[in-house]
C-alpha positions as a Markdown table, in Angstrom:
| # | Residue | x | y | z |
|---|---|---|---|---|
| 1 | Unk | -30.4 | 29.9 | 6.2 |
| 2 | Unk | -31.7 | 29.9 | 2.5 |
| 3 | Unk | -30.2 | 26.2 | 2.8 |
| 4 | Unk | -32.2 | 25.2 | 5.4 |
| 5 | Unk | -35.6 | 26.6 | 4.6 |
| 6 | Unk | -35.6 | 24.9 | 0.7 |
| 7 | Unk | -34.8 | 21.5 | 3.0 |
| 8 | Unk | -37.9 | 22.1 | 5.3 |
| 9 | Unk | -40.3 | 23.1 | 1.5 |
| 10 | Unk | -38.8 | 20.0 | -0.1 |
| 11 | Unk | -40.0 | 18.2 | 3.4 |
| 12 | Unk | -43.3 | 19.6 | 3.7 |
| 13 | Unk | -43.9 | 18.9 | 0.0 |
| 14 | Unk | -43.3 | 15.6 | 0.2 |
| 15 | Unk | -45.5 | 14.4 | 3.7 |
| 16 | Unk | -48.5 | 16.5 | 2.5 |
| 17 | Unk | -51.0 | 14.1 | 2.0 |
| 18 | Unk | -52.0 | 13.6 | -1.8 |
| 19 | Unk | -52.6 | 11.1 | -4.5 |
| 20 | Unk | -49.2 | 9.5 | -3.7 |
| 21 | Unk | -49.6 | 8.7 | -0.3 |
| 22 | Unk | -52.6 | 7.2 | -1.0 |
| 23 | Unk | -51.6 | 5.5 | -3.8 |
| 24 | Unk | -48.8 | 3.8 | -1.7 |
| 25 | Unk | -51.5 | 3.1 | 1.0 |
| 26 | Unk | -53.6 | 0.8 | -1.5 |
| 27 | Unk | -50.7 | -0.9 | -3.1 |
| 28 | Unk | -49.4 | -2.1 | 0.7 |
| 29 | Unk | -51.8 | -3.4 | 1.6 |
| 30 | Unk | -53.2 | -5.1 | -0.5 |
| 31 | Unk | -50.1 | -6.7 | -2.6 |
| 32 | Unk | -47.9 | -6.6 | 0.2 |
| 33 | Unk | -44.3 | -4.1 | 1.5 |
| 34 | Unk | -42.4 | -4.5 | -2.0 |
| 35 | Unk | -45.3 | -3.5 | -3.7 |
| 36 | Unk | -45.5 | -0.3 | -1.7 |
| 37 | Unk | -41.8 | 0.5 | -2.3 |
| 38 | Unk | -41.8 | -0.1 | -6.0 |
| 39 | Unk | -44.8 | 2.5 | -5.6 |
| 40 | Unk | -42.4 | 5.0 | -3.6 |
| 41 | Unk | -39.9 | 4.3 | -6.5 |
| 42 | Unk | -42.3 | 5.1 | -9.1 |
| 43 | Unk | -42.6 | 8.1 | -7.6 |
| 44 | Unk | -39.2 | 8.8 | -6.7 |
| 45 | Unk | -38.2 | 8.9 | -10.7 |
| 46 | Unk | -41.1 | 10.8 | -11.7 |
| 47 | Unk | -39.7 | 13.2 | -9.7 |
| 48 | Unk | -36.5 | 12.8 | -11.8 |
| 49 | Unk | -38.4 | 14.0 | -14.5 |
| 50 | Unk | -39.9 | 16.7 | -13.4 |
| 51 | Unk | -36.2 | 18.2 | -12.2 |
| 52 | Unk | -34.8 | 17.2 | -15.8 |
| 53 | Unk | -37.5 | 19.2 | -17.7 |
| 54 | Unk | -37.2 | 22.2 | -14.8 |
| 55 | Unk | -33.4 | 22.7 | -15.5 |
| 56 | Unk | -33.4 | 22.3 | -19.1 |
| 57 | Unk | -36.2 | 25.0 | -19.3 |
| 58 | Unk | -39.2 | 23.1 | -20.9 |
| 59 | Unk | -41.2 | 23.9 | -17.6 |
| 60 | Unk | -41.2 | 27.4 | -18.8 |
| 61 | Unk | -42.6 | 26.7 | -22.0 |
| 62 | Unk | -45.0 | 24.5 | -20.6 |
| 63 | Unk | -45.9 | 26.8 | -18.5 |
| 64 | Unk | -46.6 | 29.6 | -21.3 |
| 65 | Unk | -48.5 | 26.4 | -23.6 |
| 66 | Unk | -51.9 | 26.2 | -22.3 |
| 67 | Unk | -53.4 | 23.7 | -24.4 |
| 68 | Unk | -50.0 | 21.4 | -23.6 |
| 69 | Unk | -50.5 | 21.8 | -20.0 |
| 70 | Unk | -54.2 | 21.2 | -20.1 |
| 71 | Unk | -53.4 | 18.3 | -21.9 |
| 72 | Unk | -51.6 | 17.1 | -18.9 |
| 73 | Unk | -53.7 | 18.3 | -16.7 |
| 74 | Unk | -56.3 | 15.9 | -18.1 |
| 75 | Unk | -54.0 | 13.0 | -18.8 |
| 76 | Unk | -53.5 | 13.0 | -14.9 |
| 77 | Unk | -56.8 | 13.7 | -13.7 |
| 78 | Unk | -58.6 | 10.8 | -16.0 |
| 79 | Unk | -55.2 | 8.4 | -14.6 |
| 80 | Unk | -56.5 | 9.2 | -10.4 |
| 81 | Unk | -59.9 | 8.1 | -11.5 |
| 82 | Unk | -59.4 | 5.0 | -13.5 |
| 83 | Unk | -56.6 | 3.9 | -10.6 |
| 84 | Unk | -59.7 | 4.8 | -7.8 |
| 85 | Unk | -62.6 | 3.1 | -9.8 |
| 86 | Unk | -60.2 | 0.3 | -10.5 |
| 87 | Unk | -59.6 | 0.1 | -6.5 |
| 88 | Unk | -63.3 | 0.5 | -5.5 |
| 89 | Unk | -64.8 | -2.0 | -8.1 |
| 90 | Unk | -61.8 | -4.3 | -7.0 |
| 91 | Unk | -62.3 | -4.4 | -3.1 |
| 92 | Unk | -62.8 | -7.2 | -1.1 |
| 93 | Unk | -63.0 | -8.3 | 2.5 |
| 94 | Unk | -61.1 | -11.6 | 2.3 |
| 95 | Unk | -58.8 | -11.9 | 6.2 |
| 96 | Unk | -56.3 | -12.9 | 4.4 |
| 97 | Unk | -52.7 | -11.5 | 5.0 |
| 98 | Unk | -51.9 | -8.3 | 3.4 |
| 99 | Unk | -49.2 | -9.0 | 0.5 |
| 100 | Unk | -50.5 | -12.6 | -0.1 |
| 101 | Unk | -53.5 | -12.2 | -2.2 |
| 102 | Unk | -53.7 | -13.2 | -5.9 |
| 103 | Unk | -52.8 | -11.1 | -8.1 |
| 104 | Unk | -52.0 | -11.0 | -11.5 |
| 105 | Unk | -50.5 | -7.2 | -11.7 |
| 106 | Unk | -46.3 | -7.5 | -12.3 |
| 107 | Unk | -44.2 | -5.7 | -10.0 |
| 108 | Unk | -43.3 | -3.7 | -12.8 |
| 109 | Unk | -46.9 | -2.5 | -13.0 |
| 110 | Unk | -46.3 | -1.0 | -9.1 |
| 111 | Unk | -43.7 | 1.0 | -10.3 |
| 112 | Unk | -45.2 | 2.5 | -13.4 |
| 113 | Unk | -48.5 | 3.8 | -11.6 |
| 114 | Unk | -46.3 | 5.1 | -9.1 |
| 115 | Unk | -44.4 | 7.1 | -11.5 |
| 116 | Unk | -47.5 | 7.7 | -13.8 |
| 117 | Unk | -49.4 | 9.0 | -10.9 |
| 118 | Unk | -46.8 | 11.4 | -10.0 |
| 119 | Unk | -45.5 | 12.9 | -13.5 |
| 120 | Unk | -49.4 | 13.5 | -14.5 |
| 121 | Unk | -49.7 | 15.6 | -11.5 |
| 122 | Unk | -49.7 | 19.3 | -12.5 |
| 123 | Unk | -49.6 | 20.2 | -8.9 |
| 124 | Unk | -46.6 | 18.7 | -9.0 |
| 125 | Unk | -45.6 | 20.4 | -12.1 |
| 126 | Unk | -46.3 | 23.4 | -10.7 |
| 127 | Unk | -44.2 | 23.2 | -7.7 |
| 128 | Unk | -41.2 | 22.5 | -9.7 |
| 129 | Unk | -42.0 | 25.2 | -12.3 |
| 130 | Unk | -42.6 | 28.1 | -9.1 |
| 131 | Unk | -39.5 | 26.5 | -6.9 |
| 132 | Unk | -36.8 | 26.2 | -9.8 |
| 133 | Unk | -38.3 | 29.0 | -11.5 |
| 134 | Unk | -36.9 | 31.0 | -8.4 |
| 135 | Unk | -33.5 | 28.7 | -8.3 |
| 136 | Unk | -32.0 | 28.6 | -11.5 |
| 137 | Unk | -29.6 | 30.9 | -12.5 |
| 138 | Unk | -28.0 | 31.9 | -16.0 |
| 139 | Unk | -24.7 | 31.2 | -14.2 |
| 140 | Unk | -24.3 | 27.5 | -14.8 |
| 141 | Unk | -22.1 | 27.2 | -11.9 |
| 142 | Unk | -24.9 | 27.8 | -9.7 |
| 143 | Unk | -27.4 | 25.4 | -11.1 |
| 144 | Unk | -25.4 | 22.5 | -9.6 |
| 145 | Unk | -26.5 | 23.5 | -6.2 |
| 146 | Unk | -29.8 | 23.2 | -7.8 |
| 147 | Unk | -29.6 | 19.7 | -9.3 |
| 148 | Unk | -28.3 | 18.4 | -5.7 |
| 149 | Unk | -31.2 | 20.1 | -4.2 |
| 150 | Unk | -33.4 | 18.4 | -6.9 |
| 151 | Unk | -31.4 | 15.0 | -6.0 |
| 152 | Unk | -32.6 | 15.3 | -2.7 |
| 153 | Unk | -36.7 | 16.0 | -3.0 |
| 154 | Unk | -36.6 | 13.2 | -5.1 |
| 155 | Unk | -34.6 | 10.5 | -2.5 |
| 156 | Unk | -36.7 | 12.1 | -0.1 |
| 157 | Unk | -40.0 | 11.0 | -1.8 |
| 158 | Unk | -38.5 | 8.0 | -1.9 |
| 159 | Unk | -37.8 | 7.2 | 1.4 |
| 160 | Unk | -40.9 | 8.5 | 2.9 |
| 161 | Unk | -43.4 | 7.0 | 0.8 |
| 162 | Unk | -41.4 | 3.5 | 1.6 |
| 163 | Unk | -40.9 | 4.2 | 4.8 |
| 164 | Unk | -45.2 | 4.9 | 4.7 |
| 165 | Unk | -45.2 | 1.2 | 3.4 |
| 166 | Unk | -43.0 | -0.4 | 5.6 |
| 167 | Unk | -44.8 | 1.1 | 8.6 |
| 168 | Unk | -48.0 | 0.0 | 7.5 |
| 169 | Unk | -46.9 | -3.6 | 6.4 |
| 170 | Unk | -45.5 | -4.5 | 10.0 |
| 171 | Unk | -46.8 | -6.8 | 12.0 |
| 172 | Unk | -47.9 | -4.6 | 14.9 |
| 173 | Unk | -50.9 | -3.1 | 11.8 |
| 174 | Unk | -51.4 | -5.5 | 9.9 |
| 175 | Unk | -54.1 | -7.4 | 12.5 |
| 176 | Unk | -55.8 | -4.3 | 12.1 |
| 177 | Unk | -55.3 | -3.6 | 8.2 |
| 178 | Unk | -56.7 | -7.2 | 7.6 |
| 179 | Unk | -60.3 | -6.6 | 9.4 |
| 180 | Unk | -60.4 | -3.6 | 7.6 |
| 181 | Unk | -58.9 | -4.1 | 4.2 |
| 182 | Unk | -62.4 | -3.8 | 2.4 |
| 183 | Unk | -63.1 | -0.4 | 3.5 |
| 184 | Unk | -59.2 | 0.7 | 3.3 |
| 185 | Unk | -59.5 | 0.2 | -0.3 |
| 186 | Unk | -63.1 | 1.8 | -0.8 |
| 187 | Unk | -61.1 | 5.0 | 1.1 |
| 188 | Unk | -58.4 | 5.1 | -1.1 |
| 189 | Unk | -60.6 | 4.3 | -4.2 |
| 190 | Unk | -62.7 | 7.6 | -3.1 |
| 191 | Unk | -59.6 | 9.6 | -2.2 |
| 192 | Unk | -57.7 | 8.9 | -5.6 |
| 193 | Unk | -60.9 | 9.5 | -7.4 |
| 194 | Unk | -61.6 | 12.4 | -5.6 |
| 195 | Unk | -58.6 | 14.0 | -6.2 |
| 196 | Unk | -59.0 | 13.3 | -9.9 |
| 197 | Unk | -62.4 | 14.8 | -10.5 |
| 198 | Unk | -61.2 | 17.7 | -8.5 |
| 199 | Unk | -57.7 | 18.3 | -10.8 |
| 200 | Unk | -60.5 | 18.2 | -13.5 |
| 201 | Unk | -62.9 | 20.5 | -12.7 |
| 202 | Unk | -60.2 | 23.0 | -11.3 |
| 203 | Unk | -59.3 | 25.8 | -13.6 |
């Protein structure tokens, strides 16, 4: 039973709209499916991270430094507002097809401000701190069970958010991502800025 109900937490954690999901929206459709997935992938070894730091016990000690985490805290909030200024200032509402504009950003670049935009998240931080906190064990035999269970939040994140960019690269949306790809972006520009002033000001 315990088995089942982390699987349904790691799910719920993971399609609950956020920074990511957006994120993965604006990189779709505007540089195109691999984009998006090197996005998801970003993401998905962020979350690498944040289980390494969780089971070697640094979560606890950031958890008891507050100047370290508001540090972080910060770090992540000013990174959501440069990436939704940057998307807002960029905009445009050229018909062209989604994934074929110019661009000069590297794929490499899609993966790092997937995975930059994730491991500066102290919400996610949190999460891992509260849910491992509660999973790991001084018996090292039982923190394997944990690591698997880590394994799989972070495949999961990875297969939804691509799966999120897959669905909204096919054909049967892109007729109506293209007419609207001005305003998409001006969304997700507000939305990733939003949630960075908002992990600022929150205490």
């Amino acid at each position: 039973m315990e088995i089942i109900s982390l699987a349904i937490i790691g799910l719920l954690i993971v399609i609950s709209p956020g920074a990511d999901f957006v994120l993965v929206l604006k990189n779709s459709i505007n540089a195109g499916r691999s984009s998006g997935i090197l996005t998801a992938c970003g993401i998905s070894l962020a979350i690498g991270v944040h289980i390494s730091y969780s089971l070697l016990g640094i979560s606890y000690l950031i958890s008891q430094n507050e100047l370290l985490f508001t540090l972080i805290k910060y770090a992540g909030a000013a990174y959501l507002i440069y990436l939704g200024v940057k998307s807002i200032l960029t905009a445009n509402d050229t018909l062209e097809k989604i994934g074929k504009s110019s661009t000069t950003t590297k794929p490499s670049q899609y993966l790092m401000q997937g995975f930059f935009c994730n491991m500066l998240n102290p919400k996610t931080m949190l999460f891992f701190i509260s849910l491992f906190s509660q999973l790991i064990s001084s018996e090292p035999s039982t923190n394997s069970y944990v690591l698997w269970y880590g394994l799989y939040i972070a495949l999961l994140h990875g297969i939804w958010f691509s799966l999120v960019s897959v669905v909204f690269t096919s054909k049967h949306f892109q007729g109506y991502l293209i007419t609207m790809k001005k305003r998409l972006n001006q969304a997700c520009g507000v939305g990733l800025l939003s949630f960075g002033v908002v992990l600022a000001m929150k205490s």
